[in-house]
Structure formats: structure tokens, C-alpha cells
MOPAC internal coordinates of N, CA, C and O (Angstrom, degrees):
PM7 1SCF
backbone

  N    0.0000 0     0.00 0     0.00 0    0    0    0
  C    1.4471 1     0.00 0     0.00 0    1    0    0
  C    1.5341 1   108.69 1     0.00 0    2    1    0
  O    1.2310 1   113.34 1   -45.36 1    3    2    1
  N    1.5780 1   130.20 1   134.64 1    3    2    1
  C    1.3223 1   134.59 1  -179.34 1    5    3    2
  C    1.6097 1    93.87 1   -84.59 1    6    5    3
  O    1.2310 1   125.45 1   -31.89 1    7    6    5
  N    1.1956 1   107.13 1   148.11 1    7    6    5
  C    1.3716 1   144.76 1   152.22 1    9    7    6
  C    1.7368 1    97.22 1   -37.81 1   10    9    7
  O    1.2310 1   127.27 1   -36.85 1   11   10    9
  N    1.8808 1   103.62 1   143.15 1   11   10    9
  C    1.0622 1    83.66 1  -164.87 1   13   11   10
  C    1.4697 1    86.30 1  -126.48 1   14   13   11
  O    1.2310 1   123.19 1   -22.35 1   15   14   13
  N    1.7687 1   111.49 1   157.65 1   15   14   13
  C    1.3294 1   100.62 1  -166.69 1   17   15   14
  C    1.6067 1   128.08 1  -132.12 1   18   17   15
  O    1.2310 1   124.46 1   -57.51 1   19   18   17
  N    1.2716 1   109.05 1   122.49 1   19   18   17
  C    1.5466 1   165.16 1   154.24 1   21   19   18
  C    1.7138 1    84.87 1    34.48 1   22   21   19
  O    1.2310 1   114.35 1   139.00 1   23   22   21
  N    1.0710 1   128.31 1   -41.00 1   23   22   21
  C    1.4967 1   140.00 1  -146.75 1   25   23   22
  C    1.7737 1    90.82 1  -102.34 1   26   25   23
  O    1.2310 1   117.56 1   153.55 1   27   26   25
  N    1.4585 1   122.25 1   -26.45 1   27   26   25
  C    1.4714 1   115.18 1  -176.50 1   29   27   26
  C    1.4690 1    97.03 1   -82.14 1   30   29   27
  O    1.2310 1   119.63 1   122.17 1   31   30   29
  N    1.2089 1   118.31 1   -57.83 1   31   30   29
  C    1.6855 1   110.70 1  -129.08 1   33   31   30
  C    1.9108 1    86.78 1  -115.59 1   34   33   31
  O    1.2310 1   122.14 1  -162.29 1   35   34   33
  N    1.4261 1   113.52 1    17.71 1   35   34   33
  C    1.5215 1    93.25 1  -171.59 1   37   35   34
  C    1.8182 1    96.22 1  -140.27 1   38   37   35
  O    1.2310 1   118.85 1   -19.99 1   39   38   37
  N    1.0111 1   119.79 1   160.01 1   39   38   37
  C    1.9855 1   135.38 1   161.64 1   41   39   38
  C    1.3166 1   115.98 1  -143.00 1   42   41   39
  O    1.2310 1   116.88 1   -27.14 1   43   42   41
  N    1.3232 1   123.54 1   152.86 1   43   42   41
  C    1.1680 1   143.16 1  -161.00 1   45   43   42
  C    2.1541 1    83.08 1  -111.74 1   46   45   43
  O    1.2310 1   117.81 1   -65.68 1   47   46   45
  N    1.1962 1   121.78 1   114.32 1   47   46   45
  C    1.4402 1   114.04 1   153.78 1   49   47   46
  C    1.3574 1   126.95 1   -83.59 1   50   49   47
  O    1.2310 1   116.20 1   -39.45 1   51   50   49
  N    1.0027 1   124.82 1   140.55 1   51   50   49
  C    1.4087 1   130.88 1   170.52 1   53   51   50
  C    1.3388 1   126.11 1  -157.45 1   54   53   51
  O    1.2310 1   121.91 1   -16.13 1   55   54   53
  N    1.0916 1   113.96 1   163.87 1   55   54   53
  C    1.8020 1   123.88 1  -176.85 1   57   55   54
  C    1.3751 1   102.42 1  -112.73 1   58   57   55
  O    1.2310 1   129.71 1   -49.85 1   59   58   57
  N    1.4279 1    98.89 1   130.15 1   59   58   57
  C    1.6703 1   129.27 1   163.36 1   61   59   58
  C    0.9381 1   118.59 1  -101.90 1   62   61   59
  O    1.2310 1   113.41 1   -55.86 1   63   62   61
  N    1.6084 1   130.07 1   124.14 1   63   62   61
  C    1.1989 1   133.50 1   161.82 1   65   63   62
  C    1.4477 1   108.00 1  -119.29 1   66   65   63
  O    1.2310 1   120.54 1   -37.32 1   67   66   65
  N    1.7219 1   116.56 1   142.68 1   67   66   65
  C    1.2533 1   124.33 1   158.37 1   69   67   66
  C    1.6083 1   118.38 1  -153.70 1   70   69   67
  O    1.2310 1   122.21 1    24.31 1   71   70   69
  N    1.1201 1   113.37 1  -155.69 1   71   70   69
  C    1.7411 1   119.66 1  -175.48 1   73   71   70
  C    1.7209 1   101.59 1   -87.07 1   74   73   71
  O    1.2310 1   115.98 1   -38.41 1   75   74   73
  N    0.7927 1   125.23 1   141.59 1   75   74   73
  C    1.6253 1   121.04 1   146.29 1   77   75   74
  C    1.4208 1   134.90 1   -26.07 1   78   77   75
  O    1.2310 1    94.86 1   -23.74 1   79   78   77
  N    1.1201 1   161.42 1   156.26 1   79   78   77
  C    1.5748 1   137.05 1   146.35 1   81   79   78
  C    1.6371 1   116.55 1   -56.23 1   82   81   79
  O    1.2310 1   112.78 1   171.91 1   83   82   81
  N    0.8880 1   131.24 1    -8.09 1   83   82   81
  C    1.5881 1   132.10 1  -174.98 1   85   83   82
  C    1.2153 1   101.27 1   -98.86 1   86   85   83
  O    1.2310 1   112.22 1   156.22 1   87   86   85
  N    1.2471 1   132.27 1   -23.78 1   87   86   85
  C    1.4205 1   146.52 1   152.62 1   89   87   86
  C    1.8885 1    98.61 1   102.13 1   90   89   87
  O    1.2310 1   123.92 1  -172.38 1   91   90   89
  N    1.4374 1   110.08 1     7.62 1   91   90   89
  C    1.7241 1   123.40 1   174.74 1   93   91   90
  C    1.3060 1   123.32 1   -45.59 1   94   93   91
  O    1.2310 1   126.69 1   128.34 1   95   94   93
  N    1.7769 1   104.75 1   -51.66 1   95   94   93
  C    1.1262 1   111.43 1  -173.58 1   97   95   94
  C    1.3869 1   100.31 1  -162.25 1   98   97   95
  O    1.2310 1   113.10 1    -3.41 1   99   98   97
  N    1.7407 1   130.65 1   176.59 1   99   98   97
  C    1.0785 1   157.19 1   113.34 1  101   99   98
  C    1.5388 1   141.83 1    16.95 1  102  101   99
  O    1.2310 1   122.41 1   -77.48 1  103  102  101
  N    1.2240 1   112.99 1   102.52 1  103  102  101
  C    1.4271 1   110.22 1   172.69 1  105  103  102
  C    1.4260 1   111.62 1  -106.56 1  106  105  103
  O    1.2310 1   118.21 1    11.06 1  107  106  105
  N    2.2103 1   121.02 1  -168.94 1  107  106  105
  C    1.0964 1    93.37 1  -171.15 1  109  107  106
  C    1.6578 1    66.90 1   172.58 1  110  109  107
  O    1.2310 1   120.61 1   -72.12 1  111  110  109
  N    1.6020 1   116.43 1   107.88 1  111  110  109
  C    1.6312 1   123.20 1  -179.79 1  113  111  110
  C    1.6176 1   107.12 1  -165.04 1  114  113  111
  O    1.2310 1   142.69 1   -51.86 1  115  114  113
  N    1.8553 1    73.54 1   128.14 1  115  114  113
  C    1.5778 1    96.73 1  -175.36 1  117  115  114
  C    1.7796 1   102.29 1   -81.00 1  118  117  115
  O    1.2310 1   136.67 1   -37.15 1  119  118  117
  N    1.3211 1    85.33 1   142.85 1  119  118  117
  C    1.8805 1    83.11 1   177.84 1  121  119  118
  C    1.0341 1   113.10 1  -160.20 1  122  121  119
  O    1.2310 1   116.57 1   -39.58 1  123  122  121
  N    1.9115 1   124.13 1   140.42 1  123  122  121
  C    0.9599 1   117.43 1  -158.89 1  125  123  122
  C    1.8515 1   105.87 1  -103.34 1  126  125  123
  O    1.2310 1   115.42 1   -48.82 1  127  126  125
  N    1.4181 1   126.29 1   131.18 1  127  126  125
  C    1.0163 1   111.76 1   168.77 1  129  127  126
  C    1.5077 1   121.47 1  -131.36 1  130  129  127
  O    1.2310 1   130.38 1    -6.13 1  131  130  129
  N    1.3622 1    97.58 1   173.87 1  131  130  129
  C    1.5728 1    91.43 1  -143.63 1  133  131  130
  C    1.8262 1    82.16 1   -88.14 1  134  133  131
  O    1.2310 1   128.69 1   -13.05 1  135  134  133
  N    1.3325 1   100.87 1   166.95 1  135  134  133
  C    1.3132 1   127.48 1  -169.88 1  137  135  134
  C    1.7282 1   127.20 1   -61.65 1  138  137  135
  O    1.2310 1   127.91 1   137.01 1  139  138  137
  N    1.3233 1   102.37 1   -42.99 1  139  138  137
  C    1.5404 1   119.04 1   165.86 1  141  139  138
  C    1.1479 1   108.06 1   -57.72 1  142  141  139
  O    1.2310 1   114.25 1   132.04 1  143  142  141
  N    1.7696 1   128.50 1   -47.96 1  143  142  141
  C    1.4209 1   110.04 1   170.21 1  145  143  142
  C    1.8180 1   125.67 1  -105.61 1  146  145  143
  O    1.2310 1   129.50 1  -123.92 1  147  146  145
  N    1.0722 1    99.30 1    56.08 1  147  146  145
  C    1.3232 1    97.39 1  -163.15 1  149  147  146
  C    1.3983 1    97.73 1   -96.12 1  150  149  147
  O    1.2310 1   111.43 1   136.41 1  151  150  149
  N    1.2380 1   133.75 1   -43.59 1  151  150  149
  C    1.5881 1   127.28 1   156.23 1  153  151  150
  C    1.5494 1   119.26 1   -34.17 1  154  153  151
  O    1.2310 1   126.81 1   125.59 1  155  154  153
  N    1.5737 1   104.52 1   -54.41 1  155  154  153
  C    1.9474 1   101.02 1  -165.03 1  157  155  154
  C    1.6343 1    72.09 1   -69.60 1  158  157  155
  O    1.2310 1    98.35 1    84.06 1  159  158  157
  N    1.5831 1   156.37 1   -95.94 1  159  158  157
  C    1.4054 1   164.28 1  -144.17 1  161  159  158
  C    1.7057 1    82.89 1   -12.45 1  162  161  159
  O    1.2310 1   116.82 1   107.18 1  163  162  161
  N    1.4416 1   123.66 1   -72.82 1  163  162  161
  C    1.1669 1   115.84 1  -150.21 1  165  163  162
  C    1.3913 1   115.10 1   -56.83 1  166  165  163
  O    1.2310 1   123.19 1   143.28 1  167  166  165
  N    1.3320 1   111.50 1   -36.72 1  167  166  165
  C    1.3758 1   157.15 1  -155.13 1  169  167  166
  C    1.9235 1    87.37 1   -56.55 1  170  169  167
  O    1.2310 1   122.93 1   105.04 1  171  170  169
  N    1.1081 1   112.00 1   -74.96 1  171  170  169
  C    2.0071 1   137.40 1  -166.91 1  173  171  170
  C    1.2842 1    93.04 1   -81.84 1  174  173  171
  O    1.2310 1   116.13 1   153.74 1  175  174  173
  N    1.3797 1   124.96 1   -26.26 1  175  174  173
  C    1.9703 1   110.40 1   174.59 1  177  175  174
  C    1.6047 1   110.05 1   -86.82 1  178  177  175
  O    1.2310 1   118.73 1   174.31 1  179  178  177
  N    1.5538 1   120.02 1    -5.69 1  179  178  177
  C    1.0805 1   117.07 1   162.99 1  181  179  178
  C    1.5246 1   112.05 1   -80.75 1  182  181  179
  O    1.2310 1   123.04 1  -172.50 1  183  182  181
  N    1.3254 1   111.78 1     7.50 1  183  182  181
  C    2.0300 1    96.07 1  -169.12 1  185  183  182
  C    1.5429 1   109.13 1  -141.42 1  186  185  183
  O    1.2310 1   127.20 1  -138.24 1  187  186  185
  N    1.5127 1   103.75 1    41.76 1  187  186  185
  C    1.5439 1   103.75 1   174.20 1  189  187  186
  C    1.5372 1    95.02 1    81.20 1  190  189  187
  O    1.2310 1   110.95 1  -135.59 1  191  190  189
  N    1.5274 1   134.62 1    44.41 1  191  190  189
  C    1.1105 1   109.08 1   169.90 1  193  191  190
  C    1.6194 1   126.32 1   -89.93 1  194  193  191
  O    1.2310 1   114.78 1   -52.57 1  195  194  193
  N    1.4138 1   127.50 1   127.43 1  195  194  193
  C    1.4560 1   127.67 1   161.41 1  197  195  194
  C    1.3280 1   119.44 1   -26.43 1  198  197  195
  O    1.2310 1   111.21 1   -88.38 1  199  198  197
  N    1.2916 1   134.16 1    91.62 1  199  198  197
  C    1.6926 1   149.04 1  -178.50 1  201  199  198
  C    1.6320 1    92.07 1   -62.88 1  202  201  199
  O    1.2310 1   117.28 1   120.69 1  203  202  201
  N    1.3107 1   122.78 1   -59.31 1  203  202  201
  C    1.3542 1   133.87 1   158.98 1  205  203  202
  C    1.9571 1   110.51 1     1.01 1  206  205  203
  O    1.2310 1   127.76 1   127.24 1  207  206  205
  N    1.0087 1   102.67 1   -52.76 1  207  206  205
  C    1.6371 1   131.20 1  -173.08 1  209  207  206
  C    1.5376 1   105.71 1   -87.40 1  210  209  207
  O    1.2310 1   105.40 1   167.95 1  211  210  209
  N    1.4009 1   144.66 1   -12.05 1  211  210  209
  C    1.0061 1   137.76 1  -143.54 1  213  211  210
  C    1.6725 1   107.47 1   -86.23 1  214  213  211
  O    1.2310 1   121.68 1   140.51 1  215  214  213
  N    1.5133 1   114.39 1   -39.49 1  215  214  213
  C    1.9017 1   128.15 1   170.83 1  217  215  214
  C    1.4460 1    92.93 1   -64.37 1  218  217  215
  O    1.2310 1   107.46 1   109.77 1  219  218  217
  N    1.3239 1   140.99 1   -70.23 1  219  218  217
  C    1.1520 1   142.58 1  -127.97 1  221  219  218
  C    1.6956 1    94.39 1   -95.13 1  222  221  219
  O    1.2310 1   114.35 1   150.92 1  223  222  221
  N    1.6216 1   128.31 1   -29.08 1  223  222  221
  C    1.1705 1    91.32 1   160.63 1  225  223  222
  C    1.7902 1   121.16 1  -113.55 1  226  225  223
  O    1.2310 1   131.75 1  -116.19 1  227  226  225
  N    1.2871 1    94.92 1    63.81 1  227  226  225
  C    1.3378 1   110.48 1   174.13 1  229  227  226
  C    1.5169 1   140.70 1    59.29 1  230  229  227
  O    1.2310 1   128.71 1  -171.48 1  231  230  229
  N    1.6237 1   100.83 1     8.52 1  231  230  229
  C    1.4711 1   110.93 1   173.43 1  233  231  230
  C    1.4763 1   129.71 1   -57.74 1  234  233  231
  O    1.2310 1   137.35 1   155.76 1  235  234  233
  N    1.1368 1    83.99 1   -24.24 1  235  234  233
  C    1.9788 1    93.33 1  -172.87 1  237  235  234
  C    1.7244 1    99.31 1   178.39 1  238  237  235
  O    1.2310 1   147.05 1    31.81 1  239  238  237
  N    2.2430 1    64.97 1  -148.19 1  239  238  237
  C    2.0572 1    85.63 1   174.13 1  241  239  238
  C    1.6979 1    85.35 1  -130.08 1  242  241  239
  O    1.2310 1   138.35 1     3.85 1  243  242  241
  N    1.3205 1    82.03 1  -176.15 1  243  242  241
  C    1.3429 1   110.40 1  -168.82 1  245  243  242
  C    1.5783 1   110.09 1  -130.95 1  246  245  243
  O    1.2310 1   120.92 1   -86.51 1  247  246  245
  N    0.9716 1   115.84 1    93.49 1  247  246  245
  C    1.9196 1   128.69 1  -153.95 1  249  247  246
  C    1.4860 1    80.65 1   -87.17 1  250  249  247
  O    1.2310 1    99.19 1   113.41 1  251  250  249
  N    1.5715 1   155.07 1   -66.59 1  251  250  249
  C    1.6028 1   129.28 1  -141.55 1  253  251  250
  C    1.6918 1   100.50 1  -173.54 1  254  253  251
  O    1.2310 1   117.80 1   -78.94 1  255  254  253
  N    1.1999 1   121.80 1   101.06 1  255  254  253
  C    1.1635 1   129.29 1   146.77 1  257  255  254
  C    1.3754 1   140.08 1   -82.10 1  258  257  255
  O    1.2310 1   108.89 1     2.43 1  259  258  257
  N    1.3794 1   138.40 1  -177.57 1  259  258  257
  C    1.3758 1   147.08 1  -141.76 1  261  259  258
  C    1.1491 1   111.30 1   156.56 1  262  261  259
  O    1.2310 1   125.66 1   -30.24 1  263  262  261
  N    1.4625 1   106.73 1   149.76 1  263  262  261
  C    1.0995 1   135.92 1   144.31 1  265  263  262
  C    1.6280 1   125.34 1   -59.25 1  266  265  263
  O    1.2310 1   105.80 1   -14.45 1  267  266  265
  N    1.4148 1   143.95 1   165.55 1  267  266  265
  C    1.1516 1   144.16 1  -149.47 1  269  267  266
  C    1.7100 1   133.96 1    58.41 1  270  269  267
  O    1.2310 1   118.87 1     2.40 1  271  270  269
  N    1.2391 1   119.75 1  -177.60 1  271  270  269
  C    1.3367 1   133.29 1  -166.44 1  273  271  270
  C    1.9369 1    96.41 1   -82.56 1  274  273  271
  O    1.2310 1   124.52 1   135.68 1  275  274  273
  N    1.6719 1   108.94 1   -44.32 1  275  274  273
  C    1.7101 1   105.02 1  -165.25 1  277  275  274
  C    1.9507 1    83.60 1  -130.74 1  278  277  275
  O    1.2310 1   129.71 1   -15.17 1  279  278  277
  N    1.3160 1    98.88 1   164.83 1  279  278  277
  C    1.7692 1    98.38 1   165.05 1  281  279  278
  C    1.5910 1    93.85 1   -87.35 1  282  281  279
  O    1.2310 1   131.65 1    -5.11 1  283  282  281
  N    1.5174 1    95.11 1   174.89 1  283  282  281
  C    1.6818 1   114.91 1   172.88 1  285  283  282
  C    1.5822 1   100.39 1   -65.35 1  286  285  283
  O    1.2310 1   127.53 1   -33.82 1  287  286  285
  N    1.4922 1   103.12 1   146.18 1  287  286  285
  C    1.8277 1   108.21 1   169.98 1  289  287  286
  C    1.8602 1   105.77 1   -52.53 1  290  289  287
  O    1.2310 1   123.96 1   139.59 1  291  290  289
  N    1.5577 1   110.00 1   -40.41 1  291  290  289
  C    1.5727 1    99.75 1   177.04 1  293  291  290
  C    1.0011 1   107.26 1   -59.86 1  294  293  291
  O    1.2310 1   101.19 1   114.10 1  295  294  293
  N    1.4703 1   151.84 1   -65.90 1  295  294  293
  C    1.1477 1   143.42 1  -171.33 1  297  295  294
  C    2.0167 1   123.17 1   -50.55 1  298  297  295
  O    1.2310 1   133.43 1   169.72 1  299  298  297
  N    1.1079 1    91.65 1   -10.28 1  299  298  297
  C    1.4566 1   115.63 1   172.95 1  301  299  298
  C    1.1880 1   113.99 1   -72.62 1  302  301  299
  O    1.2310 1   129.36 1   119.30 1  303  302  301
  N    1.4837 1    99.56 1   -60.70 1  303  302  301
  C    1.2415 1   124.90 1  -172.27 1  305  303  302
  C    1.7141 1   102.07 1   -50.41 1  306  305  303
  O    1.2310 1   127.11 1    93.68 1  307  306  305
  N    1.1545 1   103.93 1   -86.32 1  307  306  305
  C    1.3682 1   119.06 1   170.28 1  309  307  306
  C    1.3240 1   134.11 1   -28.80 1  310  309  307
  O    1.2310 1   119.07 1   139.90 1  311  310  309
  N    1.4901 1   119.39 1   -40.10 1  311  310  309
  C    1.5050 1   117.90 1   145.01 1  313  311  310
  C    1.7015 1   128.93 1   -44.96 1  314  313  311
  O    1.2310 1   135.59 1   132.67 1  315  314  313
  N    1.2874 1    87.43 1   -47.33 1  315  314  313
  C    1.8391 1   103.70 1   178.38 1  317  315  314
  C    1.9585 1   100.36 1   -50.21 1  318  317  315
  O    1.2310 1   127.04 1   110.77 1  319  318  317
  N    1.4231 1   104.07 1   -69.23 1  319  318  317
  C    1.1442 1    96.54 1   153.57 1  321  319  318
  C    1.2138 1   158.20 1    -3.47 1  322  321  319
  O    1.2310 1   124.30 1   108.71 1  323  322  321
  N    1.3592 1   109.36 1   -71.29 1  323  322  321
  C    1.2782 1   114.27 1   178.24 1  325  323  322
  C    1.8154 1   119.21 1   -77.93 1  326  325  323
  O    1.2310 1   132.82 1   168.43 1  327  326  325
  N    1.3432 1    92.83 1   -11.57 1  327  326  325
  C    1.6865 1   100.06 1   177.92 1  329  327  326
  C    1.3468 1    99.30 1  -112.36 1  330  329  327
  O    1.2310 1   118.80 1  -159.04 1  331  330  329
  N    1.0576 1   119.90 1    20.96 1  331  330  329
  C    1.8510 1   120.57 1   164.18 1  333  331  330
  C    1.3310 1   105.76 1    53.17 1  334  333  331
  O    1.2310 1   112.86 1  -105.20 1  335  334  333
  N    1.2518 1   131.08 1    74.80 1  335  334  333
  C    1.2961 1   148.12 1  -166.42 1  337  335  334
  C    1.8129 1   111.84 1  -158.27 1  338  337  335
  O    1.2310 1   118.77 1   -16.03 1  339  338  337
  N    1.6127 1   119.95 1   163.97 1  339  338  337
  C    1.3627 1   109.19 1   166.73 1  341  339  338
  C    1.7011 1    90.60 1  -101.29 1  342  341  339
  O    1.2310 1   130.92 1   -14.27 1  343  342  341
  N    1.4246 1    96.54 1   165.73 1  343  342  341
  C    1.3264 1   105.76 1   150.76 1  345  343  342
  C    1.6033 1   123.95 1   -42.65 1  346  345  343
  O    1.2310 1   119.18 1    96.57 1  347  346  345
  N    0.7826 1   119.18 1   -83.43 1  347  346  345
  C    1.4290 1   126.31 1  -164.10 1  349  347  346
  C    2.1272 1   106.30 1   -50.85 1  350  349  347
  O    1.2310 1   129.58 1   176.80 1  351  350  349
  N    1.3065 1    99.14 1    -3.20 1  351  350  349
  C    1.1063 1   108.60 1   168.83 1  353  351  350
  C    1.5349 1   126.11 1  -108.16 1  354  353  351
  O    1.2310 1   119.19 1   168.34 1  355  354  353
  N    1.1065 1   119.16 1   -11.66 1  355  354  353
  C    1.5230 1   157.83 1  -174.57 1  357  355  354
  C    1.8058 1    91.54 1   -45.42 1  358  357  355
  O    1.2310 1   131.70 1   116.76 1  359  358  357
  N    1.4150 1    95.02 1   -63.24 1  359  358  357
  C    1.9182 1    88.15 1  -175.05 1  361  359  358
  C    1.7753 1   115.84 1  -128.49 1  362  361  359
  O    1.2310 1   133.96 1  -158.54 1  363  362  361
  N    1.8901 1    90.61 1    21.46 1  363  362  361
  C    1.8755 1    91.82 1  -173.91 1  365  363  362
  C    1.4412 1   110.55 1   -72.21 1  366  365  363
  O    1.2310 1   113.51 1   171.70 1  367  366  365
  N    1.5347 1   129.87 1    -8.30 1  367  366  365
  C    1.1574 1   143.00 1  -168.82 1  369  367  366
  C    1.5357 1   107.31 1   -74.64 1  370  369  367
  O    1.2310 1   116.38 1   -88.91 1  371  370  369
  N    1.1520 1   124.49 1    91.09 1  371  370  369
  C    2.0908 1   132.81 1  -172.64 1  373  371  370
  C    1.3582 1    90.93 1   -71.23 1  374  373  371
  O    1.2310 1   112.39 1   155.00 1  375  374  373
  N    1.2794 1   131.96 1   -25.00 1  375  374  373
  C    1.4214 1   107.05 1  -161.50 1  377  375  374
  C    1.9047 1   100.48 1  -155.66 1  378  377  375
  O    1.2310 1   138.68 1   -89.51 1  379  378  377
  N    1.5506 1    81.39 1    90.49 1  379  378  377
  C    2.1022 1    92.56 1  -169.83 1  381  379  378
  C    1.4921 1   112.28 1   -76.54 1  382  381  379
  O    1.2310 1   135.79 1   168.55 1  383  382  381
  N    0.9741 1    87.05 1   -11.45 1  383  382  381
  C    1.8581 1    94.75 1  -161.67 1  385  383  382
  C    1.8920 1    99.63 1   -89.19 1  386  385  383
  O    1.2310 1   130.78 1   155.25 1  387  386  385
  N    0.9778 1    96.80 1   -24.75 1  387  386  385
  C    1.8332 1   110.95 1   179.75 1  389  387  386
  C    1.4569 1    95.49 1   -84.17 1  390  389  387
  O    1.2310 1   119.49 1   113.67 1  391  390  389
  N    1.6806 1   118.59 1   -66.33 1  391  390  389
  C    2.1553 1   101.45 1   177.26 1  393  391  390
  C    1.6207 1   102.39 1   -67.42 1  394  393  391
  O    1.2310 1   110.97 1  -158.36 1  395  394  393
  N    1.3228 1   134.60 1    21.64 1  395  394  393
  C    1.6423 1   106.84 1   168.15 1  397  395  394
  C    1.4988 1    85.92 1  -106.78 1  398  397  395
  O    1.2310 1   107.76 1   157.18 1  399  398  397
  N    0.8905 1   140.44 1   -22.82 1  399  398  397
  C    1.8123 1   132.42 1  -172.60 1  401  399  398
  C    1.3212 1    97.51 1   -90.86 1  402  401  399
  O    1.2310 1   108.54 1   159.77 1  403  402  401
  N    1.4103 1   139.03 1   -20.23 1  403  402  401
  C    1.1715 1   140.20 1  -172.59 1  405  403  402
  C    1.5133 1   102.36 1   -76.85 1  406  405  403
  O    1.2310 1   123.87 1   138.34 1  407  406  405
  N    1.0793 1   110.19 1   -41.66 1  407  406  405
  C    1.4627 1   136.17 1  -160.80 1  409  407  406
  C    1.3731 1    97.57 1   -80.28 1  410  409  407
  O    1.2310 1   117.60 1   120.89 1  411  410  409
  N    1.4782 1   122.17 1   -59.11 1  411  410  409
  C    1.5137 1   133.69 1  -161.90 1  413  411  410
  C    2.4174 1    89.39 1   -76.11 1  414  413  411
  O    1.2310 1   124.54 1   146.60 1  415  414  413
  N    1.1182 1   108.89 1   -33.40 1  415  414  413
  C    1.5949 1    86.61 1  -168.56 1  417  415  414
  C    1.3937 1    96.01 1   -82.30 1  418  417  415
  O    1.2310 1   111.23 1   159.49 1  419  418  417
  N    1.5621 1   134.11 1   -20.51 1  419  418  417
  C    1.5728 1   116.37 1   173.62 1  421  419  418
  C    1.4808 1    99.07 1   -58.23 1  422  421  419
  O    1.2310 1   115.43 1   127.35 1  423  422  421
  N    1.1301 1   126.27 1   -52.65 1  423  422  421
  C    1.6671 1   120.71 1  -148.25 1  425  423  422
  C    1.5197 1   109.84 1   -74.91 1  426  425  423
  O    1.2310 1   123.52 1   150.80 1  427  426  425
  N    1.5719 1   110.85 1   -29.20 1  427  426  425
  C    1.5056 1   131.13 1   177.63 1  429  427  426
  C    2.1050 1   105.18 1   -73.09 1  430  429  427
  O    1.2310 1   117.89 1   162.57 1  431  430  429
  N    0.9457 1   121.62 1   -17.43 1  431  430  429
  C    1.6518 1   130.48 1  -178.75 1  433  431  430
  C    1.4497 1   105.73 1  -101.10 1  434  433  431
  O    1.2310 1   120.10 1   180.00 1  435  434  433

């Protein structure tokens, strides 16, 4: 059996927040990206990066955006959800990229 890889079966979640382009108000999008680039991801969301761009240049998906400064706790909620997680566990993970290899060498043995 091959090794299975990190970029199919796994995402890094996280929340983006930035300004609008009109510079009016507030955005606020959860998005899942895949693991191989989850360093350069952090990397371009530290420097004014266009979220706009985020499918098209291949970081991931983009599970739920909005308008405002934070999403609603339901919409929170509901993300947590869908990746079978609690909230309060949603982003306690400092180091995702270490439980997805952790994760990927149990299932690979």
C-alpha cells in the first residue's frame, strides 16, 4: 500500500479576517487549506493578501464567509461541526501540520 498523501485526505482550518476592498468595512472567512501550503498561506496573509485569490491560487477551499469583524458563534459552531470537532477545539491545535503527520503515520503503519 503507498503512503497516503497529506494534500488528499487532510486541511489545516482557519479564520481570516481583513478590510473589504472599498476599505468600508470588514470581512471574516473560514478556509480550509491544504497542508503543504499552509506555511507560504500564513506567510501572504501576513502582507495584505487578496483572500479573493485564495481557490484560484490553489490554497484550498473556502468553507464560509461574511461580512463583519468575527462570524456569528452559529456559523462557528457549524464549521466545528462539519469537521467533527468542538469549538473550543476548532483552532487550540498550535501545531496542525505535526497532528496531520501524526495522524497520517498511524493510518500509513
Amino acid at each position: 500500500m503507498s503512503a497516503i498523501n497529506q494534500d488528499d485526505v487532510a486541511r489545516v482550518i482557519t479564520l481570516v479576517k481583513g478590510m473589504l476592498n472599498d476599505g468600508k468595512g470588514f470581512y471574516w472567512c473560514y478556509v480550509a487549506v491544504k497542508p503543504s501550503l499552509y506555511e507560504q498561506f500564513k506567510s501572504v496573509t501576513a502582507n495584505k493578501y487578496n483572500i479573493q485569490n485564495f481557490t484560484q491560487d490553489g490554497y484550498g477551499e473556502v468553507v464560509v464567509s461574511g461580512v463583519g469583524r468575527t462570524p456569528p458563534d452559529a456559523v462557528t459552531k457549524q464549521v466545528a461541526e462539519l469537521f467533527g470537532v468542538s469549538v473550543d477545539s476548532l483552532f487550540a491545535d498550535e501545531n496542525p501540520l505535526g497532528t496531520i503527520a501524526k495522524k497520517l503515520a498511524e493510518t500509513n503503519s
